[in-house]
C-alpha distance (Angstrom), angle and dihedral (degrees) to the residues before:
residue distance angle dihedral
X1 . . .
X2 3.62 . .
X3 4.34 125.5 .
X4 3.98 94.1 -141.6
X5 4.22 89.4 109.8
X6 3.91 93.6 15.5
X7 4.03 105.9 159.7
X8 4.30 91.8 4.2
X9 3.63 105.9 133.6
X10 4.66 103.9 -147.3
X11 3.04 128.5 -174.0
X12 4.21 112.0 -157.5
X13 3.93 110.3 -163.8
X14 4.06 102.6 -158.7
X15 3.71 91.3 34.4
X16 3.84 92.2 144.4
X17 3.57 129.3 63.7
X18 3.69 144.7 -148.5
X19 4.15 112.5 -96.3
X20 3.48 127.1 -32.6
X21 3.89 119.1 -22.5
X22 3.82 134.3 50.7
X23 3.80 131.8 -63.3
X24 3.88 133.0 -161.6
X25 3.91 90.7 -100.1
X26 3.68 95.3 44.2
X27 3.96 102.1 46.9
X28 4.60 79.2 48.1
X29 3.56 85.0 52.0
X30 3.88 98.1 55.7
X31 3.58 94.0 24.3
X32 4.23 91.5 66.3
X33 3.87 95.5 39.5
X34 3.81 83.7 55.6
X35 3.75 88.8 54.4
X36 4.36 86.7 43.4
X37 3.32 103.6 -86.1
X38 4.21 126.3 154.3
X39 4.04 96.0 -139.4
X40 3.66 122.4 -157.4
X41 3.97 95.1 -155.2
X42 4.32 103.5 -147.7
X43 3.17 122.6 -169.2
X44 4.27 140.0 140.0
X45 3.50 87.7 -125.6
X46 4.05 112.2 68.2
X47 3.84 91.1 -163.4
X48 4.10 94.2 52.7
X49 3.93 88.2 47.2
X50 4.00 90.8 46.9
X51 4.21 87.4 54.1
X52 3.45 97.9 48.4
X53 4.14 83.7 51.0
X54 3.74 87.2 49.9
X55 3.62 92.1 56.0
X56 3.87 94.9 47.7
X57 3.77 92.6 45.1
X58 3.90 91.9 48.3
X59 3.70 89.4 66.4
X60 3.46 102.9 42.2
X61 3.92 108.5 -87.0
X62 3.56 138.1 131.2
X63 4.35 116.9 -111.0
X64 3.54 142.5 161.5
X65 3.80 126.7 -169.3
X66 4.17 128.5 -142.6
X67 3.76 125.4 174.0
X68 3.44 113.0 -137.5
X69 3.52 147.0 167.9
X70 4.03 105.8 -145.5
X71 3.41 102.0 -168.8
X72 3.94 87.6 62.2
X73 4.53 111.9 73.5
X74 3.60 87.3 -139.9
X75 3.42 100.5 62.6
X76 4.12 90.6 34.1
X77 4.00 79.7 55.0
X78 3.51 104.6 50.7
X79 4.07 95.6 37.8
X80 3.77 87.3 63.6
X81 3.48 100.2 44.1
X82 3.79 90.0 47.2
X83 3.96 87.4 55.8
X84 3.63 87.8 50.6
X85 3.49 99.4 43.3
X86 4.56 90.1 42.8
X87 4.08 95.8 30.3
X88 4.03 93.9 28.0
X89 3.91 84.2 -141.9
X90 3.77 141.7 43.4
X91 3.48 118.9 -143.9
X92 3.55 113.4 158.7
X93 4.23 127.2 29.4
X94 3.32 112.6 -173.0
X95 3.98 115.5 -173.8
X96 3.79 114.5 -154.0
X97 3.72 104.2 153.2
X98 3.81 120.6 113.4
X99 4.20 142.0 151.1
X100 3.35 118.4 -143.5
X101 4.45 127.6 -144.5
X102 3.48 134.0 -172.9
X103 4.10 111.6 -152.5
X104 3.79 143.1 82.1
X105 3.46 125.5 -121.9
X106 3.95 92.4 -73.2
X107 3.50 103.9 45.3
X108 4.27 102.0 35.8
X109 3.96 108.9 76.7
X110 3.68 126.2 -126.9
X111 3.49 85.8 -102.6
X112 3.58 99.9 65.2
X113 3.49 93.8 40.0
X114 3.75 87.2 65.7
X115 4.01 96.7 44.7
X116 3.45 99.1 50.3
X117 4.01 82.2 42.7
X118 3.86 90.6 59.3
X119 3.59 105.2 31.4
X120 4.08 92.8 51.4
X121 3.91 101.8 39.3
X122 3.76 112.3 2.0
X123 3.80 87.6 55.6
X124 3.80 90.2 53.9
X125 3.77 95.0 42.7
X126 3.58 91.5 57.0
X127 3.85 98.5 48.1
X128 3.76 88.2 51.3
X129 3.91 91.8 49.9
X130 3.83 88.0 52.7
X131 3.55 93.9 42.3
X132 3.57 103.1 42.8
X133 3.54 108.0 73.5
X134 3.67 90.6 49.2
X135 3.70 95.4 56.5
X136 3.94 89.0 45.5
X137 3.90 89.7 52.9
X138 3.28 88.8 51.7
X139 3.89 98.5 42.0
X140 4.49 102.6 -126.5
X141 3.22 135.3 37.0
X142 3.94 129.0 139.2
X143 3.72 129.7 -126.8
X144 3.96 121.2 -154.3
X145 4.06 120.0 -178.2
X146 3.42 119.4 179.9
X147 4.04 123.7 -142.7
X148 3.45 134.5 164.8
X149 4.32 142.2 -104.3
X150 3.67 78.2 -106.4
X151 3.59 83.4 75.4
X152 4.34 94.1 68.8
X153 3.77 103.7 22.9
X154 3.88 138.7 40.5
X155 3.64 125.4 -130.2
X156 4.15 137.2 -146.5
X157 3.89 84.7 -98.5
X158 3.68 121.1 61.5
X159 3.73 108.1 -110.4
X160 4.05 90.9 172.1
X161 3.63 98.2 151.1
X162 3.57 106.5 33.0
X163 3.99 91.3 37.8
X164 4.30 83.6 50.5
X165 4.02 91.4 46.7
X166 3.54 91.9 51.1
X167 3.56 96.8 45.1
X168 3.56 84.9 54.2
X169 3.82 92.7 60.0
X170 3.65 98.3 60.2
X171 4.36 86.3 50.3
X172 4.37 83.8 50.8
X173 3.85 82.2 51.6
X174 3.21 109.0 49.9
X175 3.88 94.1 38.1
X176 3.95 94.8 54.6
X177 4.44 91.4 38.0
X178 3.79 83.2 60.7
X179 3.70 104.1 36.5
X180 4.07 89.5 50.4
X181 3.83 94.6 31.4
X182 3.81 92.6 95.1
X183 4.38 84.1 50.9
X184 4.25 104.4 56.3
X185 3.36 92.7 -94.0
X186 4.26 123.3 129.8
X187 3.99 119.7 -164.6
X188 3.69 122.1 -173.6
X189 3.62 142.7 164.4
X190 4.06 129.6 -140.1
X191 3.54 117.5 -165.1
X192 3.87 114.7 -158.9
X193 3.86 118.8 -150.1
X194 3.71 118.4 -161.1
X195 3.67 109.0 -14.1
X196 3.68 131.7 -176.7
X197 3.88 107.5 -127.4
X198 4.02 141.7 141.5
X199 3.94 87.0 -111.0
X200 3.55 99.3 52.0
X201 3.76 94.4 46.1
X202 4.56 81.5 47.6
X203 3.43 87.8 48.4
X204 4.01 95.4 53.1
X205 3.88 96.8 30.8
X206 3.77 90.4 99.7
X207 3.39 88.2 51.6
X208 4.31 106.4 48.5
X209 3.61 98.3 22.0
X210 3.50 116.6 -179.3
X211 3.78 81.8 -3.4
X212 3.85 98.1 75.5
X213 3.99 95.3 122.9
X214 3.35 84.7 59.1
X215 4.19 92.6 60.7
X216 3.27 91.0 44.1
X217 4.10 95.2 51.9
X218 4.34 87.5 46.2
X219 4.08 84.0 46.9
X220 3.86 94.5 49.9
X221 3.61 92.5 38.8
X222 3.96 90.4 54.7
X223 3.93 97.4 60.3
X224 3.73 113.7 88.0
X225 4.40 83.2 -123.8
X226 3.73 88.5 56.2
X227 3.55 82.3 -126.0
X228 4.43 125.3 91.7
X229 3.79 113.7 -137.5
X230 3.47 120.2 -90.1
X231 4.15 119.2 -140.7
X232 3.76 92.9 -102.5
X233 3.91 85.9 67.7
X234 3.41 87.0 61.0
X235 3.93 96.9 49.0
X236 3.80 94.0 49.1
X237 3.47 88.8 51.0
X238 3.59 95.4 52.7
X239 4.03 91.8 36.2
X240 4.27 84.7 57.2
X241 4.52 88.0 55.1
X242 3.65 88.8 38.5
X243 3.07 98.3 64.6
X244 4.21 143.6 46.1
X245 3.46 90.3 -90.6
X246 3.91 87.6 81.1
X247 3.74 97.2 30.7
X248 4.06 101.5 131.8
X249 4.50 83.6 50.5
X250 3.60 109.7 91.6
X251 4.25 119.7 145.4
X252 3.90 93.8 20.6
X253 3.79 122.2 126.6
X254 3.82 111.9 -145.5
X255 3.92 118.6 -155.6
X256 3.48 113.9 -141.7
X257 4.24 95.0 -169.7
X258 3.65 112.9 127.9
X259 4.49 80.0 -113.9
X260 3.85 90.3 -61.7
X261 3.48 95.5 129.1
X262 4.10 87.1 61.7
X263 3.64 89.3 53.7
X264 4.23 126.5 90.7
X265 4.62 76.7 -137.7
X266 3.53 104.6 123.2
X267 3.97 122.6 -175.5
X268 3.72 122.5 -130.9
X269 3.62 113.9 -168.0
X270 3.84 100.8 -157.0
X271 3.89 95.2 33.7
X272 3.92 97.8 111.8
């Protein structure tokens, strides 16, 4: 076990993930109570939360679990006041959870628009307003939200909403790092590029089929590395501005992309 987060109390929103593998949220989860933290594992589904917990238990570390959905304030309330009232802190928030769309502004509905809207920024608007004042009472505590590429570049297919929401992440960052800079408290933003993770391979089932490999190979073969990134990319990213090792970076936004984003490679998700 490593000392990097020894004593931290985190909470990780999207800690579970969707059938067998490992997510963003999940490999953060395990990743800090390696490094000592006391994770609050939050997820909408109860069972994904509870295996992430299993995982952290089995080697030694110290987890709770809370279902919640984060784009609602009650649930955003009552998560943080359970880590306060179990942990007797908060320290770190980490905000993983995010809904994808395909669609422009013709072809998405109203509908969407607004899910994608509240699942991607509402959600992490509210856990900051919850976890905020704590954090100030207490004088640190460090904020990480997680976005996308999407965020800083456009792709064949229209990702309007999604691309919008996440854009809209790095704006919540920087406003809250420099309203709370002055107050010991660190916000950044990582945007993933193309990762390899049980939702993304859900999320483009209907589209490959029985040809999934063969997204995979087109996805690896887009990255400058020839490799995507795997969810333990992400963690170690997030572990390095969770901790003191990044203490004088507050408002940045770190891409975690393999050096697609300096590329003119754009992925297509229903090219075959």
């Amino acid at each position: 076990m490593g000392k990097r987060l020894k004593g931290k109390a985190a909470i990780i929103t999207g800690a579970g993930v969707i059938g067998p593998g490992m997510g963003n949220g999940k490999a953060t989860a395990i990743t800090f109570a390696r490094e000592g933290a006391r994770v609050m594992s939050v997820d909408i589904n109860p069972e994904a939360a509870e295996e992430t917990k299993r995982v952290i238990e089995g080697e030694g570390g110290q987890c709770l679990t809370f279902q919640a959905d984060v784009s609602k304030a009650s649930d955003c309330r009552k998560m943080v006041e359970t880590c306060i009232e179990k942990f007797g802190r908060i320290d770190i928030l980490d905000n993983n959870v995010a809904l994808g769309s395909h669609g422009g502004p013709v072809e998405i509905s109203e509908e969407t628009w607004d899910r994608v809207m509240n699942v991607n920024v509402k959600s992490m608007f509210l856990t900051c307003k919850y976890a905020l004042p704590h954090m100030e009472k207490q004088g640190s505590g460090v904020i990480i939200n997680i976005a996308s590429i999407a965020a800083i570049r456009a792709e064949p297919s229209s990702l309007l909403a999604y691309s919008v929401s996440k854009a809209g992440v790095i704006a919540l960052t920087r406003e809250v790092a420099i309203q709370y800079a002055a107050r010991g408290i660190r916000c950044n933003v990582i945007l993933p590029g193309l990762m390899k993770t049980p939702r993304v391979e859900r999320y483009y089932k209907g589209v490959w089929g029985s040809n999934i490999d063969e997204m995979w190979r087109r996805r690896d073969a887009m990255s400058p590395t020839s490799k995507q990134g795997e969810p333990w990319d992400i963690a170690y990213a997030a572990l390095f501005l969770a901790s003191d090792d990044s203490k004088y970076i507050t408002g940045t936004t770190l891409i975690v992309d393999g050096g697609l984003v300096r590329t003119m490679r754009s992925w297509s998700p229903e090219a075959k």
